[in-house]
TORZA-823758 format. One record per residue: residue number from 1; residue in one letter; x, y, z of N, C-alpha, C, O in turn. Coordinates in steps of 0.02 Angstrom, whole numbers, plus 50000, padded with zeros to 5 digits. Example, Ala and Ser with C-alpha at 12.3 -4.5 7.8 and 13.67 -1.06 7.14 Angstrom:
 gulo dovo   n_u   n_v   n_w  ca_u  ca_v  ca_w   c_u   c_v   c_w   o_u   o_v   o_w
    1    a 50660 49716 50390 50615 49775 50390 50660 49835 50390 50712 49834 50423
    2    s 50642 49888 50354 50684 49947 50357 50645 50002 50394 50670 50057 50402
//
This chain:
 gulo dovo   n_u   n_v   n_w  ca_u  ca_v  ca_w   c_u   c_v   c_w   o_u   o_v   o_w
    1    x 51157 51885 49406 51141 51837 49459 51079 51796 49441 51079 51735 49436
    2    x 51029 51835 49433 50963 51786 49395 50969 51763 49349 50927 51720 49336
    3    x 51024 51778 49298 51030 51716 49232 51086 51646 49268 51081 51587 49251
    4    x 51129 51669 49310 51141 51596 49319 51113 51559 49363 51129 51500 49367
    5    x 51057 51591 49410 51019 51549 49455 50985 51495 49425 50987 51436 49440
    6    x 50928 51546 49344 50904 51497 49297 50937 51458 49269 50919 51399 49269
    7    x 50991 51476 49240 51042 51407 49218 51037 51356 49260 51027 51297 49248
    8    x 51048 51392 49321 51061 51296 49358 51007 51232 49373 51005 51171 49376
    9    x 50942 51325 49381 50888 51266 49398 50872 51232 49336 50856 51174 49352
   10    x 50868 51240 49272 50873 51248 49211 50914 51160 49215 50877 51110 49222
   11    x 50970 51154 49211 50994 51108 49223 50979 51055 49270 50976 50995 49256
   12    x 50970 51082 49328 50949 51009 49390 50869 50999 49370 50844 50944 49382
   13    x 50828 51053 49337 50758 50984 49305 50780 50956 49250 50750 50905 49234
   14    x 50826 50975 49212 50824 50905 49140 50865 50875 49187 50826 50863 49234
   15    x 50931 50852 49207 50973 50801 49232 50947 50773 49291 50955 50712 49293
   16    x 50910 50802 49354 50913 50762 49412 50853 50717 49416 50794 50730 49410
   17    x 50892 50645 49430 50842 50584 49424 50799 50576 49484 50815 50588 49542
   18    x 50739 50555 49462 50682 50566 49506 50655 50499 49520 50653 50456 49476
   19    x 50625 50487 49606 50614 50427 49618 50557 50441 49606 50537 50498 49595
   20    x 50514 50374 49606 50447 50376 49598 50439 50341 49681 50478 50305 49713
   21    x 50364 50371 49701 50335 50366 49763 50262 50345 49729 50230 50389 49699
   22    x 50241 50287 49733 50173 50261 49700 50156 50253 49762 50182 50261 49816
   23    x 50075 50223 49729 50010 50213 49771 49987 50177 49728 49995 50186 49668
   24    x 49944 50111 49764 49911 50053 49728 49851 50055 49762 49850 50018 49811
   25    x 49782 50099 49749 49718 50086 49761 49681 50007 49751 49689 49964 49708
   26    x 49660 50007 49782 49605 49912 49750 49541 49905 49782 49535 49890 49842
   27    x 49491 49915 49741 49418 49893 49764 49410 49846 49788 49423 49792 49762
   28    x 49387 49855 49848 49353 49786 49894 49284 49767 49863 49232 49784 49891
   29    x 49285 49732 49804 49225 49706 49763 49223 49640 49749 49190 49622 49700
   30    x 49254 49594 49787 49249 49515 49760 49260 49504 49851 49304 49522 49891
   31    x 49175 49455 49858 49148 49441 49916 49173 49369 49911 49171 49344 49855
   32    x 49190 49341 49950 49171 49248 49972 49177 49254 50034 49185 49301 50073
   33    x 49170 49170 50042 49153 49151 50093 49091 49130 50114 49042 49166 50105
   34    x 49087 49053 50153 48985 49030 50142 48957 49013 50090 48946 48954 50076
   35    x 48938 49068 50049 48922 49061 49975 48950 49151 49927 48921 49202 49947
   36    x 48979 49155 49894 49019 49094 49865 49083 49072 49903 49098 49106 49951
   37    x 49121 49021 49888 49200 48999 49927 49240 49064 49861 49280 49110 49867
   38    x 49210 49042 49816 49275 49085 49775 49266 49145 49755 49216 49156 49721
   39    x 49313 49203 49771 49300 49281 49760 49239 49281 49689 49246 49244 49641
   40    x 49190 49321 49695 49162 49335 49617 49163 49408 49643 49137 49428 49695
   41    x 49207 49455 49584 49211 49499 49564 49172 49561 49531 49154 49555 49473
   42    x 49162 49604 49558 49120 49670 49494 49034 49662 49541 49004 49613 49563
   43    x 49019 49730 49539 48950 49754 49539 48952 49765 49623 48902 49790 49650
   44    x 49016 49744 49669 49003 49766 49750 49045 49843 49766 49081 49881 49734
   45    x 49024 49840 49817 49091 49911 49830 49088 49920 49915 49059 49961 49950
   46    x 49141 49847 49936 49142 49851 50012 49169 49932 50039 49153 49964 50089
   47    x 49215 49949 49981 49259 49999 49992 49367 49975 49953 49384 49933 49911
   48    x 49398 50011 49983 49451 50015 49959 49519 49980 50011 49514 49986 50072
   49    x 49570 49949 49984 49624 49959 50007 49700 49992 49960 49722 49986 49902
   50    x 49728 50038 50034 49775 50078 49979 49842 50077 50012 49855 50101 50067
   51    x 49887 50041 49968 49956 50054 49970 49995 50104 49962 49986 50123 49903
   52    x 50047 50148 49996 50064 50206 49987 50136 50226 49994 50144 50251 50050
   53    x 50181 50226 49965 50246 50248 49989 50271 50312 50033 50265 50371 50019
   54    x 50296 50285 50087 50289 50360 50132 50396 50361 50138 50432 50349 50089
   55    x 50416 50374 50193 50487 50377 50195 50514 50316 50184 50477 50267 50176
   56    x 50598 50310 50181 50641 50276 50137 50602 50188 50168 50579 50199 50224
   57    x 50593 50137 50155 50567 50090 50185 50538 50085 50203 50545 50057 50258
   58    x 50461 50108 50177 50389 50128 50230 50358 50131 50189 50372 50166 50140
   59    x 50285 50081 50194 50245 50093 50155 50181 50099 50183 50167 50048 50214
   60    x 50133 50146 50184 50052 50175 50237 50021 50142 50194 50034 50149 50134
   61    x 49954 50080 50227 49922 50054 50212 49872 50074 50251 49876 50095 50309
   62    x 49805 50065 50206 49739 50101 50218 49693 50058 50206 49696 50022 50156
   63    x 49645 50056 50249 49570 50009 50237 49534 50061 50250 49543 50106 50291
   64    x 49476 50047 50199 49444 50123 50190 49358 50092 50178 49332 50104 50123
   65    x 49330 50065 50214 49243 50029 50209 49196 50048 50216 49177 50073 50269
   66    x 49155 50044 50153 49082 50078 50125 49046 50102 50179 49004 50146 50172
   67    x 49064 50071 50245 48990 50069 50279 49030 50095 50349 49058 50047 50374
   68    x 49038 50135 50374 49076 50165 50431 49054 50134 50513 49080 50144 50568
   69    x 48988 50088 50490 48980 50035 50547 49004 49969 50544 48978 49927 50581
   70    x 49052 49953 50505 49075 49892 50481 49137 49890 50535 49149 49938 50572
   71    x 49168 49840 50536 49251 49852 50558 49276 49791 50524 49243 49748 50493
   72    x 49351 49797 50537 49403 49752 50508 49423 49709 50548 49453 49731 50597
   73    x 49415 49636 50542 49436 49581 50583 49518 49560 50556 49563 49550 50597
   74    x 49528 49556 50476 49611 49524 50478 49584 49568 50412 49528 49580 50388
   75    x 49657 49584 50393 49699 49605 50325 49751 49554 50303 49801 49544 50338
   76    x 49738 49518 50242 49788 49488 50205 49816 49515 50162 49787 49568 50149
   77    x 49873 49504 50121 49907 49539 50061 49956 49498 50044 49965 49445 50074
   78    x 50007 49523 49977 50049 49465 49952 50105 49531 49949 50094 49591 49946
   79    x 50172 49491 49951 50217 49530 49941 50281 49500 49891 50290 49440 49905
   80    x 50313 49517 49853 50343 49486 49766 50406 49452 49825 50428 49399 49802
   81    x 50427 49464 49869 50483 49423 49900 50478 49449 49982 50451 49495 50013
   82    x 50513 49404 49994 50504 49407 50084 50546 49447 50130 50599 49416 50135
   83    x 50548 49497 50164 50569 49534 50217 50546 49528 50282 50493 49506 50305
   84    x 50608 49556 50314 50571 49550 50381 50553 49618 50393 50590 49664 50377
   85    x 50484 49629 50427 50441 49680 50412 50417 49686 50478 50391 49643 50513
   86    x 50434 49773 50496 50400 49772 50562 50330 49827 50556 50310 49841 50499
   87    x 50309 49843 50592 50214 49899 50592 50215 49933 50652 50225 49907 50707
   88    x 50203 49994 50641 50202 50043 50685 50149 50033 50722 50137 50087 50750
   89    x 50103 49987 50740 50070 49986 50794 50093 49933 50805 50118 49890 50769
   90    x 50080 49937 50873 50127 49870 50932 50059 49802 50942 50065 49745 50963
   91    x 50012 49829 50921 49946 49787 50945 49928 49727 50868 49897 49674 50859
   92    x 49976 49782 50818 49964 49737 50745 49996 49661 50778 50047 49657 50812
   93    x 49952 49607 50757 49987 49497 50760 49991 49507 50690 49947 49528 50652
   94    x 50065 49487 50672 50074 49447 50584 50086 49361 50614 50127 49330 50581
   95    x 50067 49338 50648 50079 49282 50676 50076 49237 50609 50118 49193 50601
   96    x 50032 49247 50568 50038 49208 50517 50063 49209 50435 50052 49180 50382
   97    x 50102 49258 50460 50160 49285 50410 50231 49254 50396 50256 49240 50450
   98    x 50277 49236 50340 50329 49239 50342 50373 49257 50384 50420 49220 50398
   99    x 50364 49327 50416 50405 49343 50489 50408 49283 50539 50444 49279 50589
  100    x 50383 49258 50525 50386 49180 50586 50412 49126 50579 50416 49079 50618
  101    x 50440 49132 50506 50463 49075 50501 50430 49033 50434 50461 48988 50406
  102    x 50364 49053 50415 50321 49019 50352 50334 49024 50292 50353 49083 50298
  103    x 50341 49016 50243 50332 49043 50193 50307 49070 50150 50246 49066 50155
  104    x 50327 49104 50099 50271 49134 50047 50209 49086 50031 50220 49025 50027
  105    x 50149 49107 50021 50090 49097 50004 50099 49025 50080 50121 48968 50075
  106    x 50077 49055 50130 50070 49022 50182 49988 49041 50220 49966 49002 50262
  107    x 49942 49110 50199 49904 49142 50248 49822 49107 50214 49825 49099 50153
  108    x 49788 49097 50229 49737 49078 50198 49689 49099 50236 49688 49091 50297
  109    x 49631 49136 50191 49572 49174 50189 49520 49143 50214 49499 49104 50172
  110    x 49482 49141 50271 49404 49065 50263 49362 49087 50236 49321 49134 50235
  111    x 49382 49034 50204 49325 49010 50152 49355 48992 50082 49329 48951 50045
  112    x 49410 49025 50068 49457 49031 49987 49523 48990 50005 49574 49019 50021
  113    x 49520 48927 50003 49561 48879 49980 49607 48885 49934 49665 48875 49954
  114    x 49599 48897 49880 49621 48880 49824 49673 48948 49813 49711 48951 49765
  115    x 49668 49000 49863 49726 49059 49838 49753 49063 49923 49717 49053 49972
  116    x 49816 49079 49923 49875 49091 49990 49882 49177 49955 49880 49207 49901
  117    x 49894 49190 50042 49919 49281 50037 49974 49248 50074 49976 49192 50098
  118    x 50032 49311 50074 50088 49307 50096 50102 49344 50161 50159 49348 50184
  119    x 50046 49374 50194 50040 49435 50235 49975 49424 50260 49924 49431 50225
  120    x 49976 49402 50339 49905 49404 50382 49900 49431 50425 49919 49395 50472
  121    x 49875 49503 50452 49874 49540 50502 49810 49533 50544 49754 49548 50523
  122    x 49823 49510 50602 49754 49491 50646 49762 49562 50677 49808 49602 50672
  123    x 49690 49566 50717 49651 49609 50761 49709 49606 50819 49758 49569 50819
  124    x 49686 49668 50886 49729 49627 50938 49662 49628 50984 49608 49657 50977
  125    x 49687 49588 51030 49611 49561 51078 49564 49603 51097 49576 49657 51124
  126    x 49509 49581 51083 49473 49656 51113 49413 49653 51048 49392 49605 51016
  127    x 49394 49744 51045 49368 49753 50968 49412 49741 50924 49472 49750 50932
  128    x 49380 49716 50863 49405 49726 50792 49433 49808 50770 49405 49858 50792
  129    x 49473 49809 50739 49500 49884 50703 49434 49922 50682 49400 49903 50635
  130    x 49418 49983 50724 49393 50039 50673 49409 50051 50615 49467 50034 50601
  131    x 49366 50086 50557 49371 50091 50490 49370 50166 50497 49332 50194 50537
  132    x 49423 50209 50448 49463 50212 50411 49504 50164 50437 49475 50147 50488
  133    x 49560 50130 50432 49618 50103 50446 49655 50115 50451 49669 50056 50463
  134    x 49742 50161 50460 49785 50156 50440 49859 50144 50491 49872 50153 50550
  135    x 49895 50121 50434 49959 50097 50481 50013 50087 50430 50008 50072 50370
  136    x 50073 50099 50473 50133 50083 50415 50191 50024 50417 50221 50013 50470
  137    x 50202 49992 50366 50253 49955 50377 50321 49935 50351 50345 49950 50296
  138    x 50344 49904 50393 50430 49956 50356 50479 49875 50337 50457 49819 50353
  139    x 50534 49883 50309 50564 49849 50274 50633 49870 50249 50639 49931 50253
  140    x 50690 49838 50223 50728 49866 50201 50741 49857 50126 50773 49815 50094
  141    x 50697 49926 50102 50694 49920 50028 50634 49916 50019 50610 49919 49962
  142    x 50609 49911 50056 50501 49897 50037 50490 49958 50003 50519 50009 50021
  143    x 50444 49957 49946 50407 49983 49910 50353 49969 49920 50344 49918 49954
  144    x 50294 50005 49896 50225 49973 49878 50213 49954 49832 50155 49932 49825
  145    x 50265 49950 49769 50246 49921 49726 50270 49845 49739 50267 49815 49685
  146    x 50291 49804 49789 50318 49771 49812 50250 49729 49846 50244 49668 49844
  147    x 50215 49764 49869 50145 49715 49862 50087 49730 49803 50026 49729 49811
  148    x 50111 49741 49764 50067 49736 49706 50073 49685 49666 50092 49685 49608
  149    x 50048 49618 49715 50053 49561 49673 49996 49526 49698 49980 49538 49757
  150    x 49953 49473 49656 49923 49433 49665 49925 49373 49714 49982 49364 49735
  151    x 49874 49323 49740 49880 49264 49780 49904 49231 49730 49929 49248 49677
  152    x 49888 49154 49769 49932 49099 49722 49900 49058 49677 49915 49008 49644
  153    x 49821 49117 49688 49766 49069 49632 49750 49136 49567 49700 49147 49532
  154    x 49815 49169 49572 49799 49249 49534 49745 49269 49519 49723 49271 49461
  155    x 49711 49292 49578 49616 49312 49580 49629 49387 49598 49620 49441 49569
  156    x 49656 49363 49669 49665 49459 49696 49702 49465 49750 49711 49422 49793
  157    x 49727 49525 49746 49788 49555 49785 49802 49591 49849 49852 49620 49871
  158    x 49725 49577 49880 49710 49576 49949 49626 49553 49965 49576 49549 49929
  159    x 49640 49541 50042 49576 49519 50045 49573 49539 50150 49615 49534 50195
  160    x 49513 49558 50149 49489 49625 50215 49419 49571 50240 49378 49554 50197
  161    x 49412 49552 50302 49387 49520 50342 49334 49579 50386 49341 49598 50444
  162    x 49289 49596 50345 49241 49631 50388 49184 49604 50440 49153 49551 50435
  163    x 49178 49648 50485 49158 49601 50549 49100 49676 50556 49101 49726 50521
  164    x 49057 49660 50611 49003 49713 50637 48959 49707 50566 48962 49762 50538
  165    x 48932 49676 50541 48890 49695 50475 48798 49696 50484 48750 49707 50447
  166    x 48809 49675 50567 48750 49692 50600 48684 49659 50543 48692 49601 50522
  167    x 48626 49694 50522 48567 49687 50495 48593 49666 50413 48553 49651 50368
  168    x 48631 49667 50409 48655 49671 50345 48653 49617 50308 48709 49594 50295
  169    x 48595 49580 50280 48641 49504 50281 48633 49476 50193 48643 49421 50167
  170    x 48609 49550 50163 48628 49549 50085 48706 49540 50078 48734 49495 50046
  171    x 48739 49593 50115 48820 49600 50084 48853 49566 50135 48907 49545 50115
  172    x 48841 49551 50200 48882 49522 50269 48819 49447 50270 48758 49452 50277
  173    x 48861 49381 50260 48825 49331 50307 48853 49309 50371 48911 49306 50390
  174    x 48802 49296 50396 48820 49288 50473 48863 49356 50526 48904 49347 50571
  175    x 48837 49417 50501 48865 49467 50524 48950 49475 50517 48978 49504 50563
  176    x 48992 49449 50458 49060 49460 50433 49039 49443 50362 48988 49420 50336
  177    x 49097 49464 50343 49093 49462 50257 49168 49450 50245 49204 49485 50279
  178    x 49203 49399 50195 49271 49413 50164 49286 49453 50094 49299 49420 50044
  179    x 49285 49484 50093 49295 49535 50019 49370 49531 50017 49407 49539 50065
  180    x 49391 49514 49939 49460 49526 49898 49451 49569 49851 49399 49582 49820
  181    x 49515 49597 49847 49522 49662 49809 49552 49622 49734 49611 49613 49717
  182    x 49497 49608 49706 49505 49605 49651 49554 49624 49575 49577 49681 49564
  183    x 49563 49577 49537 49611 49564 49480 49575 49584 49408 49609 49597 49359
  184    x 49501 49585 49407 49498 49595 49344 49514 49664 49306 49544 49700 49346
  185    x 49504 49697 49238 49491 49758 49235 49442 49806 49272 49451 49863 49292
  186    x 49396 49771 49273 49343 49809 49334 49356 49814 49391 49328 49861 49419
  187    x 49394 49779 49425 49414 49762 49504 49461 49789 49526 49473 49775 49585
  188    x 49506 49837 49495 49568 49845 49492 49643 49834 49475 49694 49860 49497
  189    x 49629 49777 49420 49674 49769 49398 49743 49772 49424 49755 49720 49455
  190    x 49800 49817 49424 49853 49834 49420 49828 49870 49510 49861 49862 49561
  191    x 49772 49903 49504 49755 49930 49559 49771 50000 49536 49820 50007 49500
  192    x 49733 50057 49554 49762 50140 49529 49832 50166 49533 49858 50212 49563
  193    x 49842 50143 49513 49936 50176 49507 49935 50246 49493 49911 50273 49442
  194    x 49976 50286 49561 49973 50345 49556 50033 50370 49563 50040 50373 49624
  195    x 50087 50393 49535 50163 50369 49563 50171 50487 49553 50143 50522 49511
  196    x 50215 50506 49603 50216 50576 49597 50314 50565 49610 50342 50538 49658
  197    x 50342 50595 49555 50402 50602 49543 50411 50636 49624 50374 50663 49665
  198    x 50475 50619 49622 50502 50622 49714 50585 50658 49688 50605 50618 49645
  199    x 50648 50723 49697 50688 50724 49704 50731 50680 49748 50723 50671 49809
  200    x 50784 50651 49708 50823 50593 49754 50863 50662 49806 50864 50723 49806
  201    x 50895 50604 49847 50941 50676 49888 50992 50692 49864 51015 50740 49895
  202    x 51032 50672 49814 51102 50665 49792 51096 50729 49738 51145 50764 49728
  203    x 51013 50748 49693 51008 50785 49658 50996 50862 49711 51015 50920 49702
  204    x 50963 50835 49756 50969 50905 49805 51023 50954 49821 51029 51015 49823
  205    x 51071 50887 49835 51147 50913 49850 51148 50949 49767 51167 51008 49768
  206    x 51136 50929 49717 51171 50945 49660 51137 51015 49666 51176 51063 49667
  207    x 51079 51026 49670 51053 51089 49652 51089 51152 49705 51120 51203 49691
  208    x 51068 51122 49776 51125 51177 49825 51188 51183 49810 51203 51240 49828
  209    x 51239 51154 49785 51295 51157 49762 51312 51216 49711 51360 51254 49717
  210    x 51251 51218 49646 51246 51232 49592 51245 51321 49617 51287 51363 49603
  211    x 51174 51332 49663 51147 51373 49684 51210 51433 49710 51216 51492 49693
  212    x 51259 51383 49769 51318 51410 49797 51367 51432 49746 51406 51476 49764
  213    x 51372 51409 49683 51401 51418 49650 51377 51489 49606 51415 51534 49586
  214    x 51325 51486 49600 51320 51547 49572 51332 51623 49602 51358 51673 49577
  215    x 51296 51610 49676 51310 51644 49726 51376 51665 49722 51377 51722 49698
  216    x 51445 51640 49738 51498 51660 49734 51519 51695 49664 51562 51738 49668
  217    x 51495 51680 49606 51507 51717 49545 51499 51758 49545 51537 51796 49515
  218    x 51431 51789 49587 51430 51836 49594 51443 51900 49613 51438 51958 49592
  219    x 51473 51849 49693 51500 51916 49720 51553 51928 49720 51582 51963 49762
  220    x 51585 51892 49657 51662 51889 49640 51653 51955 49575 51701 51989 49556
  221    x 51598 51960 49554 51594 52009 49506 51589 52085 49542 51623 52136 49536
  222    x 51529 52067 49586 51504 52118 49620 51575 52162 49639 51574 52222 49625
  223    x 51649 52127 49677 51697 52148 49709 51745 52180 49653 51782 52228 49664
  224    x 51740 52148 49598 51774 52217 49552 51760 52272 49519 51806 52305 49494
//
């Protein structure tokens, strides 16, 4: 019975194909806005945004900021083609998203002209979003590697509207700051790609199948 159990499992890890479930980290290190208009990159560390694959069409997005007295006024991002995309909080506005009707590279950052995001999530009335951040948004077929793409001035691949920056007025002017999550090698590049092999379900079935199968061999032996 234990040599054909190993056989099978033996078999369903070399044959059964495995999805990948990534994550795209990106340093909030390229400030504009005021001075400068255009992201400059390397030597800040507002903090992070993180893309995450959660169930089949869902991807958990995270704003994650240096300073736990800061908050989040809008989240922009780009996405490689257009869906209609809904977010598990009811209070998230994409008002200025593709969902409305716009098109790709339609969302623009103040102060950064020269690059469009494809994805603008406002505040809802009231306070700005508390920091940590998180929320998920769904699609049919969305990945996160699906926003791992650049604006339309290929600088960077999100950009986080911090608000409350209070006394701050090295890294926040005028008490907000625009930080993009940066393109260079230092900035994140590609962004941390962390991808953890995932069993599809079709190989699941294969392995319970396999499993049942041995099971009965057995007690087909056992009975003579």
């Amino acid at each position: 019975m234990k040599s054909a159990i190993a056989l099978v499992l033996a078999v369903f890890l070399v044959s059964a194909p495995r999805a990948e479930a990534a994550s795209f980290s990106y340093d909030l290190n390229c400030p504009f806005g005021g001075t400068p208009t255009q992201p400059v990159c390397g030597g800040f560390d507002y903090g992070q945004i993180t893309f995450t694959d959660g169930a089949a069409g869902t991807v958990n997005v995270t704003v994650d900021l240096s300073n736990s007295a800061w908050t989040i006024g809008e989240i922009d991002w780009n996405i490689s083609s257009a869906l209609d995309l809904t977010y598990n909080d009811p209070d998230l506005s994409d008002t200025e998203s593709f969902n409305d009707g716009n098109p790709l590279n339609d969302v623009t950052a103040d102060g950064y002209s020269a690059g469009l995001f494809d994805i603008g999530l406002l505040p809802p009335p009231g306070p700005p979003y508390p920091e940590p951040y998180t929320f998920s948004v769904t699609g049919t077929g969305l990945t996160a590697s699906m926003f791992n793409v650049l604006d339309s001035n290929s600088l960077v691949y999100a950009a986080v509207h911090i608000q409350a920056c209070g006394a701050d007025t090295v890294n926040c002017q005028a008490g907000s700051r625009w930080v993009g999550a940066g393109s260079d090698g230092s900035d994140g590049s590609d962004g941390t790609d962390s991808e953890t092999p995932v069993p599809e379900p079709g190989s699941l079935i294969l392995l319970g199948s396999g499993l049942a199968f041995a099971a009965n061999r057995f007690r087909q032996r056992k009975a003579r």
